[in-house]
N, C-alpha and C positions, 0 to 999 in steps of 0.2 A: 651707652653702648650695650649695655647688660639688656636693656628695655630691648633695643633693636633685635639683638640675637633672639631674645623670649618671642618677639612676634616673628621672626622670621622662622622658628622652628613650630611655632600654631600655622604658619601661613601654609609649610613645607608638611604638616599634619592633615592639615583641612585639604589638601590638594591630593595625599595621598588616600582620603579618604570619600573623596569625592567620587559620582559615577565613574565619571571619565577615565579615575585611574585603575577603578574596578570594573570596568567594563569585561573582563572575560580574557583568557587566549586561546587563541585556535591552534589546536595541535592537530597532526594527520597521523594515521599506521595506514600505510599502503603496504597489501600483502599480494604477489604475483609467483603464482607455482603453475612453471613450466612443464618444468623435468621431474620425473616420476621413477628415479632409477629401479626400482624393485618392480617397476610393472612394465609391461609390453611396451616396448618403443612406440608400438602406431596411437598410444596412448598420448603419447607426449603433447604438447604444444608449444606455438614457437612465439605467441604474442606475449604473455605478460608480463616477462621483464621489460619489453617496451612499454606497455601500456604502464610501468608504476611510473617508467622515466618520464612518460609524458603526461599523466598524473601530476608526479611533481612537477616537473615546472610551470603547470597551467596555477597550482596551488601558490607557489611563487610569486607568478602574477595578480594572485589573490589574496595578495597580504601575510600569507603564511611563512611563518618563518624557518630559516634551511633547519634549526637548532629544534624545533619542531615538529619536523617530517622526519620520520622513522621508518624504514623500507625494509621490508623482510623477501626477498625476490630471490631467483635466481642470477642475476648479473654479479658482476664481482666489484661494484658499489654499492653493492646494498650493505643498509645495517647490520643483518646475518642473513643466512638461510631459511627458507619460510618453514619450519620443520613445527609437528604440535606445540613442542617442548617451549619450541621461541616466539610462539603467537600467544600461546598462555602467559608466559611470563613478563611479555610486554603489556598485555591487557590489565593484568595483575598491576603493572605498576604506574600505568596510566591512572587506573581507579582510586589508587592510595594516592596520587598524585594531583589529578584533576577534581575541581572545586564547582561550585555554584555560578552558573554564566559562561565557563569555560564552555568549549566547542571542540571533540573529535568530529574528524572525515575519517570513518572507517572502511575501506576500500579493500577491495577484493577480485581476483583476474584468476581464472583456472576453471577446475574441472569440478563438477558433482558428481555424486552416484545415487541410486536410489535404492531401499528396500525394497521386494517386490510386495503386493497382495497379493493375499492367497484366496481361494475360493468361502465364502460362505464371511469375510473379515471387510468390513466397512474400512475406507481409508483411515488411518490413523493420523494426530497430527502431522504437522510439518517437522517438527524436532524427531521423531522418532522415525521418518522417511527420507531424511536427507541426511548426507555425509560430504561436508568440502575434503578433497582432499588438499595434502601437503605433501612435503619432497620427500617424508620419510614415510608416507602411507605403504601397506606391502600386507598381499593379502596370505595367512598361514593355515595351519591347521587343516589340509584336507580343502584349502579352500571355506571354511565355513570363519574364518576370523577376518574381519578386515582391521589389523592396527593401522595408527596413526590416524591422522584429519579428525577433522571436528565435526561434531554433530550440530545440527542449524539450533539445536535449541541451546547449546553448550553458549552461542555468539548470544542466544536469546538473553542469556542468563547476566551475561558482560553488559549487556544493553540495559537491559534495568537495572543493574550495579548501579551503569552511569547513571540513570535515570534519579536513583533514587538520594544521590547525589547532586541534583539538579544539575547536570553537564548536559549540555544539548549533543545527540549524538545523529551525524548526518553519515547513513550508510548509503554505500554503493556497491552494489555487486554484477560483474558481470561475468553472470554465471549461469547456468541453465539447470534446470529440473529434469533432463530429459531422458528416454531409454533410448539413445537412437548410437548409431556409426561414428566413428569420430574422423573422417576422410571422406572426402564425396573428388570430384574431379574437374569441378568448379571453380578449384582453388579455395575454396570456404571450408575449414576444418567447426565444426562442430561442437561446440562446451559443455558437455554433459557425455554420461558414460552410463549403460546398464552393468545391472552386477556380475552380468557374464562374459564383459566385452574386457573384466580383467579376473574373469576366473572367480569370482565370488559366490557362494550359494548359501544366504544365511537362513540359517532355519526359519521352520514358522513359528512366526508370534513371536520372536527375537525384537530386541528393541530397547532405548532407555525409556522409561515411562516421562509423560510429557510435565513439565512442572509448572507450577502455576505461575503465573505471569503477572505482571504487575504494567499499569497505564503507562503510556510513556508519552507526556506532555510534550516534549521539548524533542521527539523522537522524526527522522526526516526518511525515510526509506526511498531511494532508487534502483530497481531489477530489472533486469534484461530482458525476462520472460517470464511470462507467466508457468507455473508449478509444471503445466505438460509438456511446455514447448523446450525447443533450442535455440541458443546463440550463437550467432559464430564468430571465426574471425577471417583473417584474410586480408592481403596486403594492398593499399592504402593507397590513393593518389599523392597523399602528403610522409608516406611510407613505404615507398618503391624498395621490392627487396624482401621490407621486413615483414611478418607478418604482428597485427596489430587488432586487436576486441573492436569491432563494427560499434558496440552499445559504450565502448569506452568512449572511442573517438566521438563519439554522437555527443556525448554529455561534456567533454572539453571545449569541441566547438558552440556549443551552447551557452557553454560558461563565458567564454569569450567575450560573448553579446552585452554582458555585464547587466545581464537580466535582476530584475529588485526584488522578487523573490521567489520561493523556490518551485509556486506553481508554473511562474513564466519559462524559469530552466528545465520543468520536464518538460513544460509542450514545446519549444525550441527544441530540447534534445530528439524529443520522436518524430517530429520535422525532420530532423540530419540522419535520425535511424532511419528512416523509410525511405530517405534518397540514396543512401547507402545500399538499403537490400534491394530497392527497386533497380540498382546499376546490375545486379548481377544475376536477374531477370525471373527470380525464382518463381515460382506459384504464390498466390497472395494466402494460399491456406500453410504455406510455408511460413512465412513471416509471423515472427515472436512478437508478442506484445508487450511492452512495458509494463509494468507495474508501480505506481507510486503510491507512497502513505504517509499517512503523518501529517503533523501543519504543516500543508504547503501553501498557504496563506500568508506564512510568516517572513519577515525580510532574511532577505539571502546573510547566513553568519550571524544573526542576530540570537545568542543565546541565553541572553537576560530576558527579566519580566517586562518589558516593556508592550504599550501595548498593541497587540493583536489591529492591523488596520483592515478597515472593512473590505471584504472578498471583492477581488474584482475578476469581470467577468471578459473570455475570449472572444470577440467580435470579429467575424469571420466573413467572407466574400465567395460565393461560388457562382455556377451559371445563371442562377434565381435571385439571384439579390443579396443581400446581407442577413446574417446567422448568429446565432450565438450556439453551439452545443451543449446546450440545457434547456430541459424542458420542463413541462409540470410536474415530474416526480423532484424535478429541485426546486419548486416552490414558483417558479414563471408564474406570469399572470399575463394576458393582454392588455394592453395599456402599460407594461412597466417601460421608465425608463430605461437608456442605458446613454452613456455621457464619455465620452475619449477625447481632453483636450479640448478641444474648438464645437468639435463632432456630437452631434446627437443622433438618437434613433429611439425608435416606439416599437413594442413590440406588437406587431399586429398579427398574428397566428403562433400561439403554444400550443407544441404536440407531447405525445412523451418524452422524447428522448432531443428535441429543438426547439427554438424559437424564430420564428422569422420575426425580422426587424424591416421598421420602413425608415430609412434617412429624413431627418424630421429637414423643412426649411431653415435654407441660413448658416447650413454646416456646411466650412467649405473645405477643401482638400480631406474630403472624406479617404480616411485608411484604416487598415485593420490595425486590430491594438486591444488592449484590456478596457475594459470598461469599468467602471462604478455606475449602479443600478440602484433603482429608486423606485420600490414597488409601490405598482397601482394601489389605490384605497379600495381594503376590502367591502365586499358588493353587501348588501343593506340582508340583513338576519345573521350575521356572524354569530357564533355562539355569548361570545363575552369579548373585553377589550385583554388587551395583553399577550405576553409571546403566546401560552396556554392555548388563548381562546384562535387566536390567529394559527398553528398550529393546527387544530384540529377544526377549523373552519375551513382550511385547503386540504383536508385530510378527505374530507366527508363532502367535498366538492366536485371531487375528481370523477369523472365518469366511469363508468364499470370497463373491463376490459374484452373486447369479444376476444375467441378464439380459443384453443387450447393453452394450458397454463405454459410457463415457464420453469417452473419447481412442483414438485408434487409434495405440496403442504398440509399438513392435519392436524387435529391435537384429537389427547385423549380425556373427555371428562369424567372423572368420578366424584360422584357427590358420595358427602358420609354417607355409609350402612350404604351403599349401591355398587354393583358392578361398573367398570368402566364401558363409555363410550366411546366408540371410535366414530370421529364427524372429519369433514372433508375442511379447511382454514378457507370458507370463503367469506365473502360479504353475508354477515347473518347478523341476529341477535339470539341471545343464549338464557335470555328473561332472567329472571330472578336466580340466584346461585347461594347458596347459606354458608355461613363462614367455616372452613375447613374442606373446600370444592377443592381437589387438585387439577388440575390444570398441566399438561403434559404437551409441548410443542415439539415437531417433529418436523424439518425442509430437507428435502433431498433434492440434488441436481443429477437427475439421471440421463440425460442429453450428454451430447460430445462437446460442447461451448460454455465458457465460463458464464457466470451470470452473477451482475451487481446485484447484492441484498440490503435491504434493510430493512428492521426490525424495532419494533418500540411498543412500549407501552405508556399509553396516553390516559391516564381519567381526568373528566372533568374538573375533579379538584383534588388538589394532590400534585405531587411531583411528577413529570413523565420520567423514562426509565428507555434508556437506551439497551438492547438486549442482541442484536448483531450487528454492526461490528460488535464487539463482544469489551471491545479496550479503544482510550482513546490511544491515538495514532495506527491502531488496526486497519487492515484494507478491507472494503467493503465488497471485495471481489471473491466470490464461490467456486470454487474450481470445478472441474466435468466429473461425472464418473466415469473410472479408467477401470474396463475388462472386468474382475466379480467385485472392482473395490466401489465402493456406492458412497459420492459425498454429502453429508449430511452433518446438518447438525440437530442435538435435543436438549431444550432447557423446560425446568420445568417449577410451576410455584402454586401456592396456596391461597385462596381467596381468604382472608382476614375479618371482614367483615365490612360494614358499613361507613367506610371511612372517605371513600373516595367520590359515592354516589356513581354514578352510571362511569363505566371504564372501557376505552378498547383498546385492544390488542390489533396493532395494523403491520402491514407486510405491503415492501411495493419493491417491483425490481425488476428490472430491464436487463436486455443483451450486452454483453461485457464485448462493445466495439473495439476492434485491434487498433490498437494507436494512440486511446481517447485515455484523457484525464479521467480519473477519480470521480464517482457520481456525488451531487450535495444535495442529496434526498433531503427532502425540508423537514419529514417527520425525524430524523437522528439531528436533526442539529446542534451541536453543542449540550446534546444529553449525557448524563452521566449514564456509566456502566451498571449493571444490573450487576452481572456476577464474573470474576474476574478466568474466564474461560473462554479459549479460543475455538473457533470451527474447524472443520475437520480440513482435512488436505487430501489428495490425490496424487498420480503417477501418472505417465506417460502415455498420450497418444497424440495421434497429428489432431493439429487445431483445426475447429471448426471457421467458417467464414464467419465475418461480421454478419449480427443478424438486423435487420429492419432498426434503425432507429427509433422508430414511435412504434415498436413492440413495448410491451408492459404486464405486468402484473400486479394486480392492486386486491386487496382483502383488508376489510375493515369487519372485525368480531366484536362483538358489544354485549354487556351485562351489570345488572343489577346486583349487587350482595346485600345481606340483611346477616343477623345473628341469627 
């Protein structure tokens, strides 16, 4: 009997120890602030105590448990009031709480505000230009203090907590960046607030300073808009009456679909957003764009190390045939496969920014769907065999770009004992360079349209060097310059010497289409980070139109070092 019990409590050990029982739990904080008592009624909004209610129970249906879900709203079920004091202290004890595998959905419904720029001041990050508000925000002092709400970099700082934690943290915010009205006649109330639309005038060069930021592996980001634009809300076919976040409801019904993972949930969700704003007939230069980040590759709730399965690709159907939206800046090639199920197709035309596909024979009940892709064999002179050489064999492929650029790119070179150079970031070579060359990189997006970046450094031999996005789960999306704020980013490094043999520094980057998934520039793939700093951010103006899909900009700089 004694024998029995001994293996019954190894058997009852080994099971507790096992994946399965370590698998992780998913916990949610849904935070929804309506009511703004200290600030002007026409401030208010009337969605987000719905939007957490129907938050929760879409989470419900998602396996989440009620013991779990913690609501800080306006309604009188929620866990408290959404006030600084109770969003801090809940984050706080999530973090001492939550472990390695674990999974927050941080969730978020209400209003922003923004810093203005001032004349002659480049945009500053995102943490020192954004403000969420909460129920106890309330602007004092002459106007020049805004208390309460959190600053975006304050959420930053919780994020990598989790992060560094190994908690996978899946945020949602539908909230906007914007400086606009909060009432139109439409019936669509607007998410986003300037600082005068509640009396606010912070001085200049006011601000927290931005802190440094740490990668965030397991990090999943969902946004309503991008940094200029707005969100709204407004009441609902399936919410007569109430009103309800257009980007909430878009990502519930998407949820719904029980999509596998989280790339397939945003492009479903911007599916449901655009049928939403298309109902209520706005201008298409009106329409917010989504923002996603992060592995969205990875299975939907999956916050262990498990592994990573191979990208799959959107196979899409319009008047011309079948598509996929990716093109050569994410590695296409003609001739690649793509495979859905039963379904085949070949890609027979990559542009920048698409691929046409032909339906290969034998596929039958051809439909749209994700693919798994199976690139062509590279063409005869590659540089070398492996990721390295394949990398920088489709780097050095790609045909130059006519036209006027899309970022006005430069570096600055100084070699020892020489004055700097100012040259233009295009396709060049920069011959020999002796160890101690600084190297000063400089992109600005001076255009009114956001625009996908990426950034690396590639030598021959040697490790590449991922250098915009700047972090893994970073968005590779550059925001416009807004009025004298100019967005830019500057990194900068030092030639060491002869270690790498010939090295380039490449930049390729397309029109940030309204609607479109995340670009997978082939040259950042799964690169590590260079230096753990973000790109700048921007403020408020109406968005520009989707531009040209197989627009582009490509620069490939190359050099020699010696001692």
């Amino acid at each position: 009997m004694k024998n029995k019990r001994r293996w019954g409590r190894l058997l009852l050990l080994s099971y507790l120890l096992s994946g399965a029982a370590l698998a992780g739990e998913r916990h949610a904080l849904l935070i929804g602030v309506g009511a703004l008592p200290a600030m002007p009624r026409s401030s208010w909004l009337a969605g987000p105590a719905s939007d957490v209610a129907a938050m929760r129970d879409a989470l419900r249906q998602q396996g989440f448990a009620d013991e779990h879900i913690y609501r800080l709203a306006d309604d009188a079920g929620a866990s408290q009031a959404p006030t600084r004091a109770a969003i801090l202290a809940r984050l706080a004890q999530l973090e001492q709480s939550l472990g390695k595998d674990d999974l927050l959905l941080l969730y978020w419904s209400g209003h922003s505000v923004l810093l203005p720029v001032y004349p002659g001041q480049a945009a500053a990050p995102q943490g020192r230009r954004t403000r969420l508000l909460t129920r106890d925000s309330q602007v004092s002092h002459q106007g020049r203090q805004l208390d309460g709400g959190l600053d975006s970099s304050e959420l930053g700082r919780a994020i990598d907590a989790f992060a560094a934690r190994q908690t996978q943290v899946v945020a949602v915010f539908d909230t906007c960046h914007a400086a606009a009205g909060t009432r139109s006649g439409d019936g669509l109330a607007w998410r986003g607030l300037a600082a005068s639309d509640i009396g606010w005038r912070p001085a200049p060069g006011k601000g927290t300073p931005p802190d440094e930021a740490r990668a965030r592996p397991r990090y999943v980001g969902f946004f309503a808009a991008e940094a200029q634009q707005r969100t709204p809300e407004a009441a609902t076919a399936d919410t007569p009456g109430l009103a309800a976040g257009l980007f909430t409801r878009a990502v519930i019904a998407a949820l719904q679909r029980q999509p596998q993972t989280y790339a397939m949930w945003a492009a479903s969700a911007t599916q449901q957003y655009r049928s939403a704003l298309q109902a209520y007939q706005l201008p298409r230069s009106a329409w917010p764009s989504p923002v996603y980040a992060g592995a969205l590759d990875a299975p939907l709730w999956h916050g262990d190390d498990a592994a990573m399965p191979a990208p799959r690709w959107p196979v899409r159907r319009d008047a011309q045939g079948w598509l996929v939206p990716f093109g050569l800046l994410d590695g296409m090639r003609d001739g690649d496969l793509f495979q859905h199920a039963d379904t085949r197709w070949r890609a027979s035309k990559a542009g920048w920014g698409e691929t046409r596909l032909t339906l290969l024979p034998g596929s039958a009940d051809a439909a749209a769907g994700w693919a798994t892709r199976t690139p062509a064999p590279q063409p005869a002179g590659s540089i070398r065999p492996g990721k390295q050489g394949e990398r920088l064999a489709a780097l050095l492929a790609l045909p130059a770009t006519p036209g006027p650029p899309l970022l006005d790119a430069r570096i600055e070179l100084t070699l020892p004992g020489k004055a700097p150079r100012q040259l233009a970031f295009a396709d060049g070579d920069l011959g020999v360079l002796p160890a101690g060359t600084r190297i000063r990189l400089s992109v600005e997006n001076r255009s009114a349209a956001s625009v996908d970046l990426g950034l690396a450094h590639l030598p021959l031999d040697g490790p590449a060097t991922r250098i915009y996005p700047a972090l893994d789960g970073d968005s590779n999306r550059m925001p416009p310059a807004i009025g004298a704020g100019i967005s830019r980013i500057e990194r900068s490094f030092v030639v060491s010497g002869p270690h790498y043999g010939v090295e380039w520094l490449a930049l390729v980057a397309a029109p940030a289409a309204n609607g479109t998934l995340p670009r997978r520039f082939a040259i950042i793939e799964a690169l590590p980070a260079l230096l753990p700093t973000r790109g700048a951010a921007s403020v408020a103006v109406p968005v520009a139109e989707a531009g040209n899909p197989d627009q582009a900009q490509v620069a490939r700089l190359s050099w020699r070092s010696v001692r």
